[in-house]
KEBAZA-190684 format. One line per field, with one value per residue (C-alpha): residue number from 1; residue in three letters; x, y negated, z negated. Coordinates in nm, 3 decimals. Last residue first. Layout:
BEGIN
i <- c(NUM; ...)
aa <- c(ALA; ...)
east <- c(X; ...)
north <- c(Y; ...)
up <- c(Z; ...)
This chain:
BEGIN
i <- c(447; 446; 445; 444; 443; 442; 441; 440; 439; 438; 437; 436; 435; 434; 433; 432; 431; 430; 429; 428; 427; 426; 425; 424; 423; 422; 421; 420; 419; 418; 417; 416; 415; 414; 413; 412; 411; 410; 409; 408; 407; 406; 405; 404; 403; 402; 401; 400; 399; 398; 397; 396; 395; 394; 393; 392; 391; 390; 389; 388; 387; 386; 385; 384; 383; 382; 381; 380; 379; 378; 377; 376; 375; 374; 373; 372; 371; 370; 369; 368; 367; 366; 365; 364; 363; 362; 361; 360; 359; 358; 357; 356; 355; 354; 353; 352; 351; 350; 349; 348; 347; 346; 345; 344; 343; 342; 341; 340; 339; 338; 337; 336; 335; 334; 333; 332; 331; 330; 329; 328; 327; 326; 325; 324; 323; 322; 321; 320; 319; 318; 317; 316; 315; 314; 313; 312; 311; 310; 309; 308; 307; 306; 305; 304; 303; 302; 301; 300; 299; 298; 297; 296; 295; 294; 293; 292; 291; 290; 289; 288; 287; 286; 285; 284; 283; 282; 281; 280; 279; 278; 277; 276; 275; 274; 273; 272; 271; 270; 269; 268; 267; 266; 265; 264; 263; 262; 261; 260; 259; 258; 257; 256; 255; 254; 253; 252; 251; 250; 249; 248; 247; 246; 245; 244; 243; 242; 241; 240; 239; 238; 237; 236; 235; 234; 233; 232; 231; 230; 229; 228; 227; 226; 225; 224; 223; 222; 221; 220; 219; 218; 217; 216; 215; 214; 213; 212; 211; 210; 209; 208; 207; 206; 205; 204; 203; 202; 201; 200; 199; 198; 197; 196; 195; 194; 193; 192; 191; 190; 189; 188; 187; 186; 185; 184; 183; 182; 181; 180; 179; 178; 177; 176; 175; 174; 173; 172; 171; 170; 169; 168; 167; 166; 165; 164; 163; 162; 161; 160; 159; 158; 157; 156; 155; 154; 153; 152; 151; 150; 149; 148; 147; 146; 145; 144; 143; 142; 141; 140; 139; 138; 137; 136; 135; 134; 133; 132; 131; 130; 129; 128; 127; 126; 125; 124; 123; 122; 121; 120; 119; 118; 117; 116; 115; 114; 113; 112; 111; 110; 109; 108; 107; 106; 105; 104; 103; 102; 101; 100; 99; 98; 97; 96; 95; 94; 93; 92; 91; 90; 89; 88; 87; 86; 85; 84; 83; 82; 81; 80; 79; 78; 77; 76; 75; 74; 73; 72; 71; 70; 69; 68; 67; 66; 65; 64; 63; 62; 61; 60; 59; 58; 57; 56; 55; 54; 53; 52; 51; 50; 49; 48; 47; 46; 45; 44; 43; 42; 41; 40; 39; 38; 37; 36; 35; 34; 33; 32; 31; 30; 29; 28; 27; 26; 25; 24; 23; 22; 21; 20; 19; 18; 17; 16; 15; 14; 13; 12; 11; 10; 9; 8; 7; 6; 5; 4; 3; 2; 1)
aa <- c(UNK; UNK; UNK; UNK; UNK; UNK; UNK; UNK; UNK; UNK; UNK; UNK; UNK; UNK; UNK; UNK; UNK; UNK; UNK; UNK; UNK; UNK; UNK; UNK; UNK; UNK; UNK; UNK; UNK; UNK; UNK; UNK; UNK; UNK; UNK; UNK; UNK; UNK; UNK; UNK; UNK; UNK; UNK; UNK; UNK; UNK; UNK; UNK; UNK; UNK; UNK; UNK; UNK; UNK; UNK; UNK; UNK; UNK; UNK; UNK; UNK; UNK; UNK; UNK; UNK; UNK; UNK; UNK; UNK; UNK; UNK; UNK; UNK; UNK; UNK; UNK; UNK; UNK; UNK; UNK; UNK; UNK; UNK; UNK; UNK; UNK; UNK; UNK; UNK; UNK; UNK; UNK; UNK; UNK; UNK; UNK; UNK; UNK; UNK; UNK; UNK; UNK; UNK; UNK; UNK; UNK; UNK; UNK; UNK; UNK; UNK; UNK; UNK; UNK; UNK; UNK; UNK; UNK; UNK; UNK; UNK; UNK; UNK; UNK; UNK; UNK; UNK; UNK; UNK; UNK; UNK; UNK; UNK; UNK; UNK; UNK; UNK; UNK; UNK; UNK; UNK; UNK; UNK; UNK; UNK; UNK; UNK; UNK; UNK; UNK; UNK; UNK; UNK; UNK; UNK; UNK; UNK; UNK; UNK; UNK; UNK; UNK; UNK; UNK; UNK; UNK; UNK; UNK; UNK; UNK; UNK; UNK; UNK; UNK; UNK; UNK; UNK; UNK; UNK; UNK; UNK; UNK; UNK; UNK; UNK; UNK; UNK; UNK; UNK; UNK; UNK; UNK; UNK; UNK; UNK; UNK; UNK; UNK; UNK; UNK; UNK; UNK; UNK; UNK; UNK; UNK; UNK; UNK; UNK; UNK; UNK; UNK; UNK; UNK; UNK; UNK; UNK; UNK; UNK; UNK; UNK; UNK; UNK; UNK; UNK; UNK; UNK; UNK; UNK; UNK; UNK; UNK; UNK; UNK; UNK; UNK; UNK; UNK; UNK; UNK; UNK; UNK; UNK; UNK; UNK; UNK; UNK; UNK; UNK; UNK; UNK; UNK; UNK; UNK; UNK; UNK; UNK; UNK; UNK; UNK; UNK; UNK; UNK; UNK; UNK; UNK; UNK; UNK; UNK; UNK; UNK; UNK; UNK; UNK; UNK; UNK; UNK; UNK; UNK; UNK; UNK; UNK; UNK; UNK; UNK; UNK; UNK; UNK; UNK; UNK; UNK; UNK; UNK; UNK; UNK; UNK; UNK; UNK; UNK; UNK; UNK; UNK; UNK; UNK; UNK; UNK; UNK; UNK; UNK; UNK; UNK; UNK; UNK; UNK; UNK; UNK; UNK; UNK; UNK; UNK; UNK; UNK; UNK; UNK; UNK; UNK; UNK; UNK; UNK; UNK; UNK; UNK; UNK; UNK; UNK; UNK; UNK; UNK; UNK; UNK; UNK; UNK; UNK; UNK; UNK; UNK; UNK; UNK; UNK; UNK; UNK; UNK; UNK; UNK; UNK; UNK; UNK; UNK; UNK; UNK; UNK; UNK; UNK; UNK; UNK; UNK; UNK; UNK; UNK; UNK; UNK; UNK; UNK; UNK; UNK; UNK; UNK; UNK; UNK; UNK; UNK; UNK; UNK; UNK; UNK; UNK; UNK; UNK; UNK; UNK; UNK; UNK; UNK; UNK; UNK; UNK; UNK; UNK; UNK; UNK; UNK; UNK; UNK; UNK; UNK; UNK; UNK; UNK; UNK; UNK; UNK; UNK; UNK; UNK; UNK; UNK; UNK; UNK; UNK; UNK; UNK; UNK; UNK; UNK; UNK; UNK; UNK; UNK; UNK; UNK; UNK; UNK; UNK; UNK; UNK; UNK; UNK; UNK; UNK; UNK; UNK; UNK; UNK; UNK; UNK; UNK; UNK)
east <- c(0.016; -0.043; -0.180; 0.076; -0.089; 0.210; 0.279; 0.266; 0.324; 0.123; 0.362; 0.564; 0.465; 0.240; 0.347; 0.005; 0.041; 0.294; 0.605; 0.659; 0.816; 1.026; 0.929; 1.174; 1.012; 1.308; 1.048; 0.712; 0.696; 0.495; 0.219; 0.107; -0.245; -0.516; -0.516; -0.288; -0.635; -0.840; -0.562; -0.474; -0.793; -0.905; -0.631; -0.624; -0.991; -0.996; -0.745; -0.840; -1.236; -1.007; -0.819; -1.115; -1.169; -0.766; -0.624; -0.695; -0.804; -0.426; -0.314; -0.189; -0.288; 0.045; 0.158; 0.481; 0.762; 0.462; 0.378; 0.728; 0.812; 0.731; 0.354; 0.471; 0.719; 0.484; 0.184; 0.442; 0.546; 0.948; 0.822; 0.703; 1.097; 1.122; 1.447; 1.534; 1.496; 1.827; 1.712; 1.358; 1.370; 1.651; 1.721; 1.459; 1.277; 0.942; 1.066; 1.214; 0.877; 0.661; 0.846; 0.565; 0.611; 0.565; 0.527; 0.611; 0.282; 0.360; 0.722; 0.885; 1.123; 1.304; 1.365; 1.136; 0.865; 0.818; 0.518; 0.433; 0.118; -0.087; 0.184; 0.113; 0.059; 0.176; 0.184; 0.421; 0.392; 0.023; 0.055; 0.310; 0.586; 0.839; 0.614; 0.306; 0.467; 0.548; 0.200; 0.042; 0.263; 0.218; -0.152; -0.121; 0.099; -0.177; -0.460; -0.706; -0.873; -0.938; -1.119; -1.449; -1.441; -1.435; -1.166; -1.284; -1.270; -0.966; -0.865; -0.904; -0.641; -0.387; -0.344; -0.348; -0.096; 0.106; 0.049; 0.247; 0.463; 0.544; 0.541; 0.799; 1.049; 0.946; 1.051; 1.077; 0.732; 0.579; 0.726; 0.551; 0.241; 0.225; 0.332; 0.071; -0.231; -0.079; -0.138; -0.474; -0.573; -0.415; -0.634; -0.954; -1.150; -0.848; -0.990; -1.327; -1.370; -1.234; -1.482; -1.768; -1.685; -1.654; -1.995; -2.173; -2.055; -2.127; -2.515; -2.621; -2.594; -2.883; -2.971; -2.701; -2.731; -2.370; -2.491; -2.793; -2.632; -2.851; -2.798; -3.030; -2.822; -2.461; -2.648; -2.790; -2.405; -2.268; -2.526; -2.868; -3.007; -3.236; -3.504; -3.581; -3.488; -3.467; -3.186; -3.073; -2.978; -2.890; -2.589; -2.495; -2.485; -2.301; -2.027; -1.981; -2.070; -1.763; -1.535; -1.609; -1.554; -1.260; -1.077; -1.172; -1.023; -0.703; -0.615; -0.723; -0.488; -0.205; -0.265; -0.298; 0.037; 0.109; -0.231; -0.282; 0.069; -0.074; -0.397; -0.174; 0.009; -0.078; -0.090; -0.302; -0.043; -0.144; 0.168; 0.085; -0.303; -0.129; -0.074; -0.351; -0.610; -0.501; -0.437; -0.853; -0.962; -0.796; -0.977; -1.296; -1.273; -1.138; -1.404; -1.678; -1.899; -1.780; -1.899; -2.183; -2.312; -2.420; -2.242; -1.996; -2.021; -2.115; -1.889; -1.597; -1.504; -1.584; -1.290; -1.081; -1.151; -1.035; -0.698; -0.581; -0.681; -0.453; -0.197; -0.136; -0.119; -0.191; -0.011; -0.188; -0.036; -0.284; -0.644; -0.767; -1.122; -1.173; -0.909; -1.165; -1.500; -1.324; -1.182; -1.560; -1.705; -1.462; -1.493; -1.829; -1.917; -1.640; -1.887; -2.097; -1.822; -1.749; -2.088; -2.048; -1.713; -1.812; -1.720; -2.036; -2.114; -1.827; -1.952; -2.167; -1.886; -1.674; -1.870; -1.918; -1.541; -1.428; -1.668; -1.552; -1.198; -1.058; -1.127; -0.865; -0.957; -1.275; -1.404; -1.348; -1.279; -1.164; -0.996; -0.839; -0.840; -0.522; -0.328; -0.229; -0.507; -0.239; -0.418; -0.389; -0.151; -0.084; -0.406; -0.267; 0.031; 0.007; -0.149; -0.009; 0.288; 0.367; 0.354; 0.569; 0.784; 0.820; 0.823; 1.153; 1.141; 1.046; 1.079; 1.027; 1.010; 0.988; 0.874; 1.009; 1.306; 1.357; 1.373; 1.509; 1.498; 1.537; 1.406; 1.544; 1.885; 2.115; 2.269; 2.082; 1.731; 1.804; 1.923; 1.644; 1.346; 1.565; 1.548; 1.194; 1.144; 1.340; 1.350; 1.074; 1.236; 1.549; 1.489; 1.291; 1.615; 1.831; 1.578; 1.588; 1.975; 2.046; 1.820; 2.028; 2.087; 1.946; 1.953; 1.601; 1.547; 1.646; 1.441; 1.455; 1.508; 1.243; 0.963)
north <- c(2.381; 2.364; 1.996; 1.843; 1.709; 1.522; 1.583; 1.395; 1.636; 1.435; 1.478; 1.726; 2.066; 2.267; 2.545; 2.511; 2.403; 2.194; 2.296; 2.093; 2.176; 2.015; 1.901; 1.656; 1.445; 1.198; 1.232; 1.327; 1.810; 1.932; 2.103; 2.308; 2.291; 2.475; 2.878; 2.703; 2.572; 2.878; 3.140; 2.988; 2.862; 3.212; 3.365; 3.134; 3.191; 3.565; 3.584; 3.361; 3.549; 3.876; 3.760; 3.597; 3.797; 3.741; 4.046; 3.951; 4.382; 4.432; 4.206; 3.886; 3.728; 3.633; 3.975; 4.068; 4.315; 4.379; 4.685; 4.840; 4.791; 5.087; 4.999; 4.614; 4.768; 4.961; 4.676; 4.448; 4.150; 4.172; 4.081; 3.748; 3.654; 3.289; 3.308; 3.194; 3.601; 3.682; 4.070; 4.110; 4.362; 4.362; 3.976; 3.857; 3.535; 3.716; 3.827; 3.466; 3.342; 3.554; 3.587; 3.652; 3.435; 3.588; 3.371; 3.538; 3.542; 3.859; 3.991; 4.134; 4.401; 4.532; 4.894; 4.802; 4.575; 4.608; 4.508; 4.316; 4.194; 4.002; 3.893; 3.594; 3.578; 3.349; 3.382; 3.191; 3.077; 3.048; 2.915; 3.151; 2.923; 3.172; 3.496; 3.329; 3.192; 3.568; 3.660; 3.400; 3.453; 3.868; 3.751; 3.589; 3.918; 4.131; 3.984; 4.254; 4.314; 3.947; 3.923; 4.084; 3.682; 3.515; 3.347; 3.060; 3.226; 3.157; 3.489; 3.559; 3.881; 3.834; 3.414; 3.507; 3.747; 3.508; 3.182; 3.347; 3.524; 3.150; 3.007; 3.279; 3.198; 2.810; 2.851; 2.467; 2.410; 2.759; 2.672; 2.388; 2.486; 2.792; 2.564; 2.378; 2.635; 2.792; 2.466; 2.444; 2.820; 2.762; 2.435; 2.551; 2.844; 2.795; 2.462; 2.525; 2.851; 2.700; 2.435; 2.655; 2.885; 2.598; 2.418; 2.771; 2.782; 2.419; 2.441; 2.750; 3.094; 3.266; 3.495; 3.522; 3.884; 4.012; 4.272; 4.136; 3.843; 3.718; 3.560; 3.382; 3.015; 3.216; 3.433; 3.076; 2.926; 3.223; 3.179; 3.330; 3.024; 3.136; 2.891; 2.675; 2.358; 2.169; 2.411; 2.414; 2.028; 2.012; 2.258; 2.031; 1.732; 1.880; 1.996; 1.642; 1.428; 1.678; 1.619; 1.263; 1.212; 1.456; 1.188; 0.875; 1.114; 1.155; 0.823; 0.713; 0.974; 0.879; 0.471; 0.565; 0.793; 0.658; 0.750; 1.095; 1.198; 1.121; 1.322; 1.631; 1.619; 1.943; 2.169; 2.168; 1.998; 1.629; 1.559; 1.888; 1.792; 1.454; 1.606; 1.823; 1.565; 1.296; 1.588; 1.709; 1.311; 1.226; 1.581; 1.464; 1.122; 1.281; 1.512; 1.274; 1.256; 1.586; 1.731; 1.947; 2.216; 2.564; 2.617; 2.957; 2.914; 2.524; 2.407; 2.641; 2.577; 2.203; 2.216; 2.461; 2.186; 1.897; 2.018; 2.143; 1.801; 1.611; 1.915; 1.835; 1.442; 1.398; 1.211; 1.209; 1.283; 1.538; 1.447; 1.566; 1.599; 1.930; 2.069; 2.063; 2.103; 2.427; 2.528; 2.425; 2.713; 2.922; 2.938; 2.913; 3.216; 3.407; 3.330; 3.597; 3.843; 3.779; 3.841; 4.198; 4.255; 4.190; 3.852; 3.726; 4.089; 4.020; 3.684; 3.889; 4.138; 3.908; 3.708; 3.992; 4.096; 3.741; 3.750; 4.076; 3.995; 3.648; 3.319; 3.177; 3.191; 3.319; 2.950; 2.866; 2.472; 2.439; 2.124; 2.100; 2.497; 2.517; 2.355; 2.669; 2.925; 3.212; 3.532; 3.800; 4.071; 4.397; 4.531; 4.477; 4.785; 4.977; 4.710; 4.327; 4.308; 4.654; 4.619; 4.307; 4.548; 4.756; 4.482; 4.318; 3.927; 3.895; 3.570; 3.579; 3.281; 3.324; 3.046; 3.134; 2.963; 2.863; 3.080; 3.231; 3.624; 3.701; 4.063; 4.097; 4.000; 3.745; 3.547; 3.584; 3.614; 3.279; 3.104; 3.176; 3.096; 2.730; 2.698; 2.697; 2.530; 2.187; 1.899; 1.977; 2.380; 2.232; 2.018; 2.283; 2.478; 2.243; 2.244; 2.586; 2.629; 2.665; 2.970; 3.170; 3.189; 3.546; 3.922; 4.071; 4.151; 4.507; 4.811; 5.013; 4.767; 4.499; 4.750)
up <- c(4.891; 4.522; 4.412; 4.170; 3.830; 3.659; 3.268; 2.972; 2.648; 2.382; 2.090; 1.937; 2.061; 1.791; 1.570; 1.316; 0.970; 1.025; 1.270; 1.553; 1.876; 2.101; 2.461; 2.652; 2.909; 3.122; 3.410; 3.311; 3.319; 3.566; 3.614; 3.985; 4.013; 4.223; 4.094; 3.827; 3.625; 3.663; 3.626; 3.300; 3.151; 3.222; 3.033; 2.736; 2.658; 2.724; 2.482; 2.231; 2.214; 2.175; 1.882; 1.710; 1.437; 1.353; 1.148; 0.786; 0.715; 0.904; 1.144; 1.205; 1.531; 1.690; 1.611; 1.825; 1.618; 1.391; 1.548; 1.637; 2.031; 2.294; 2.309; 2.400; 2.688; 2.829; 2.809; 2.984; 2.753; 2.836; 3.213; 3.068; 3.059; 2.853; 2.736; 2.339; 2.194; 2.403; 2.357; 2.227; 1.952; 1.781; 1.932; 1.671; 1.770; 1.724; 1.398; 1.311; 1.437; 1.219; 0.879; 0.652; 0.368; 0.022; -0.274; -0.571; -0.823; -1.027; -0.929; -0.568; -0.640; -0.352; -0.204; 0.069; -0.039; -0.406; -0.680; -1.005; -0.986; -0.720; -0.495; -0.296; 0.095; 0.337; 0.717; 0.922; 1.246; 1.335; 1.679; 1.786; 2.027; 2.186; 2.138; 2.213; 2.576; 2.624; 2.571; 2.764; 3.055; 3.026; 3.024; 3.379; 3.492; 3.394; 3.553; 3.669; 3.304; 3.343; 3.619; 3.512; 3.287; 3.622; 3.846; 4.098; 4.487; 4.680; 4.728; 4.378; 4.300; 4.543; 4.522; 4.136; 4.118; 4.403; 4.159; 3.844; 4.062; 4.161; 3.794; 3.675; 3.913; 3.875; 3.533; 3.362; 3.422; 3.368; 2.990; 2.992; 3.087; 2.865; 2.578; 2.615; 2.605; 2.279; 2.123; 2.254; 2.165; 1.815; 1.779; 1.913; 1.797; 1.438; 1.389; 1.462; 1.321; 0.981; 1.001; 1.087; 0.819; 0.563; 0.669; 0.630; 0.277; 0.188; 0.351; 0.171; 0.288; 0.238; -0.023; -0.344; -0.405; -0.321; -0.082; 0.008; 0.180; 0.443; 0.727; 0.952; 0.885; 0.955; 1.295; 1.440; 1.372; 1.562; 1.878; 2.011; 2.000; 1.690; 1.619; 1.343; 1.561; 1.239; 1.075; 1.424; 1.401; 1.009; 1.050; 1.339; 1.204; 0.835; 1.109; 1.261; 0.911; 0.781; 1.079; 1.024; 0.622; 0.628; 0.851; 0.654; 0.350; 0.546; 0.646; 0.274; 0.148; 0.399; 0.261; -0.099; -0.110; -0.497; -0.620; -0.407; -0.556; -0.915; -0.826; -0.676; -0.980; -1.130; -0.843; -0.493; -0.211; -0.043; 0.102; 0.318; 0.491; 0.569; 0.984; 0.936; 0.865; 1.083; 1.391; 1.276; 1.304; 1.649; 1.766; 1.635; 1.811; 2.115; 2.139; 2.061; 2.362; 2.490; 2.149; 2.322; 2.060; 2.118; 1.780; 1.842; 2.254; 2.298; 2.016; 2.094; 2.447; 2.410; 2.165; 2.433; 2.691; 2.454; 2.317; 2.630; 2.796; 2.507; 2.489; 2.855; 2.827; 3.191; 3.476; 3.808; 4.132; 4.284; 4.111; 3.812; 3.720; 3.889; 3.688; 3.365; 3.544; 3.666; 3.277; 3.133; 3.348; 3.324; 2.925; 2.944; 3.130; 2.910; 2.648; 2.789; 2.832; 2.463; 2.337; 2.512; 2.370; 1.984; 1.887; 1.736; 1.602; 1.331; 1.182; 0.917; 0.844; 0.810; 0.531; 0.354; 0.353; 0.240; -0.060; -0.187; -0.203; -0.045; 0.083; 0.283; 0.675; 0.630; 0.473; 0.159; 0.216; 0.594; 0.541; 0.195; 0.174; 0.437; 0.195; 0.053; -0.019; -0.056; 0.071; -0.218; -0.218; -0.394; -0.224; 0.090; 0.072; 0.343; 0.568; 0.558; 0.277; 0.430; 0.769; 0.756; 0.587; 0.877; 1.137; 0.977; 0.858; 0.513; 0.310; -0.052; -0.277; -0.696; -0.954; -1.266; -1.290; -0.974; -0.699; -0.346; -0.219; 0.136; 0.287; 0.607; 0.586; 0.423; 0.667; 0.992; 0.740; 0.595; 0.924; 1.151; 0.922; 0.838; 1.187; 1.187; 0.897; 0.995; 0.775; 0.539; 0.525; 0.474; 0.182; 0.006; 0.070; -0.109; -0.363; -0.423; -0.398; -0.738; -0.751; -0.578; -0.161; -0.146; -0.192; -0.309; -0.616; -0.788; -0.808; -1.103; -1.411; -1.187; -1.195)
């Protein structure tokens, strides 16, 4: 493999640390640099231990579709929180569990959680009051959590929202000092306060999922919810009977983080990019003017909101949630006309592609007319995939969508957001592309 195809170009191995450094200090611009100065396909290593970073549609194609079986989903430090849930677990197990979780988000189920969604979005903006200062991502954070407890769990968490949401940020924020390898016990012993943070953290949002496991396991009825379907399962295929407790804790763990925490993110940036584009914000408010006439929006609006989900889109481009995607190679493979060997880590380029003047020209403007259906149809695939794709494409991609849209129209149908004086919003790149900090911003009634 390696005697015919050659490896990647790339900084050299002397660099690796260097470029460790960089990608703590800033991995997003580091993503920008390595592909603008030595291509698509990026090649870094030490010894052994081989990096790949790929940042053209086409290939992303083939490390996600054509070529899937020479990759394996790299548990990174994902696993610490969600355990083996559908997010990282892999092979025969992963495709069982999907296909038990699949009829949750089929497009009937969704219209009925739809209900929800607008539901909790009015009670939302109804609690505000013209002149008010908000932490955006704060309220973001806890509408799309009470989103995903009462639709997927038929759970209320109002009372504890913050408390779990305080707990998940703890968790995610140590989740990467904390890596699996041979010294993670020795790094846990001379980090003792950010371990203890993040083991007091674990402790609730585990007592919080465990709760609710225990709660319909005692109601011994079906609710006609996702966590009903998990405890009714059964897995003929692979033998085992029901799910126990650990497995259905890990797939409602993973759902809950990624049911809430990419829609919330996403949910921010949306606001504060309509913020600093009034252009955009006022076709924004005319669509919706047109379309509601007053009334609250409803899930059979949707479909009739194109220029709302062109905002959403376009704000996904700038800011995607899930930022990078890693895989690992299985055995000794290519993408392109490169060798990639056994066990090379393989990160999927997705903001430098999304960021990529090829295909959207001066990739830093926020223009939601670039995210037209034409104009998406016209692009490559994998030029714009905030969900993945391939067999690992997000589940939930159509729940999010409806989500985001209706929180949208529903909360800028009567507000106008913006940003606190002297409020500067940068993003942060951990395991999810969030904006650094709480994002205050002032609630202005529209006129």
């Amino acid at each position: 493999m390696t005697d015919k195809y050659p490896l990647p170009p790339g900084p050299g191995h002397w660099t690796a640390w260097r470029l460790g450094l960089a990608f703590h200090r800033d991995p997003l611009r580091l993503f920008l640099e390595l592909p603008r100065d030595h291509g698509d396909i990026v090649h870094a290593g030490l010894g052994q231990f081989h990096i790949v970073l790929v940042t053209h549609p086409d290939l992303v194609e083939q490390v996600l579709v054509t070529h899937a079986r020479d990759f394996t989903k790299e548990h990174g430090p994902a696993r610490q929180v969600i355990g083996n849930g559908l997010l990282v677990s892999d092979g025969d197990f992963h495709l069982r569990q999907r296909r038990m979780m699949q009829p949750a988000f089929h497009r009937d189920r969704i219209a009925v959680y739809g209900g929800v969604m607008a539901d909790f979005s009015r009670r939302r903006r109804d609690r505000w009051h013209d002149g008010q200062q908000v932490s955006v991502h704060h309220e973001m954070t806890q509408l799309t959590q009470l989103v995903v407890a009462k639709t997927l769990f038929d759970t209320d968490v109002e009372a504890e929202a913050d408390a779990i949401g305080a707990a998940l940020t703890t968790a995610m924020q140590t989740i990467f000092l904390f890596p699996h390898m041979p010294f993670a016990g020795l790094v846990k012993r001379l980090r003792r306060r950010s371990a203890h943070r993040f083991d007091e953290a674990m402790a609730l949002i585990d007592r919080t999922l465990y709760r609710m496991i225990d709660e319909h396991r005692k109601g011994g009825r079906d609710r006609g919810d996702l966590l009903s379907m998990l405890l009714a399962a059964q897995d003929t295929e692979g033998g085992t009977g029901g799910m126990t407790d650990e497995q259905v804790r890990d797939e409602l763990a993973t759902l809950y983080v990624a049911g809430h925490e990419t829609s919330a993110n996403a949910l921010t940036w949306v606001w504060t990019l309509l913020a600093r584009h009034p252009e955009a914000e006022a076709t924004l408010h005319a669509e919706l003017d047109q379309v509601l006439a007053g009334r609250p929006p409803t899930v059979a609006d949707v479909p009739h909101l194109p220029y709302t989900e062109m905002v959403v889109a376009e704000s996904l481009r700038l800011y995607p949630p899930v930022w990078t995607y890693l895989r690992q190679a299985i055995h000794d493979t290519t993408i392109g006309d490169y060798s990639v060997p056994a066990g090379t880590a393989v990160f999927v380029n997705t903001y430098g592609i999304h960021h990529d003047a090829r295909f959207f020209p001066n990739p830093g403007h926020f223009d939601p007319q670039r995210m037209t259906r034409a104009a998406r149809a016209a692009r490559p695939r994998f030029a714009f995939f905030p969900f993945s794709g391939g067999t690992r494409q997000c589940m939930g991609e159509s729940f999010a969508w409806t989500e985001m849209i209706l929180v949208v129209a529903t909360i800028a149908q009567r507000w106008r957001l913006r940003l606190a004086p002297g409020q500067t919003v940068v993003p942060n790149a951990g395991l999810t592309l969030r904006a650094k900090g709480e994002v205050p911003m002032i609630v202005e009634a529209r006129k």
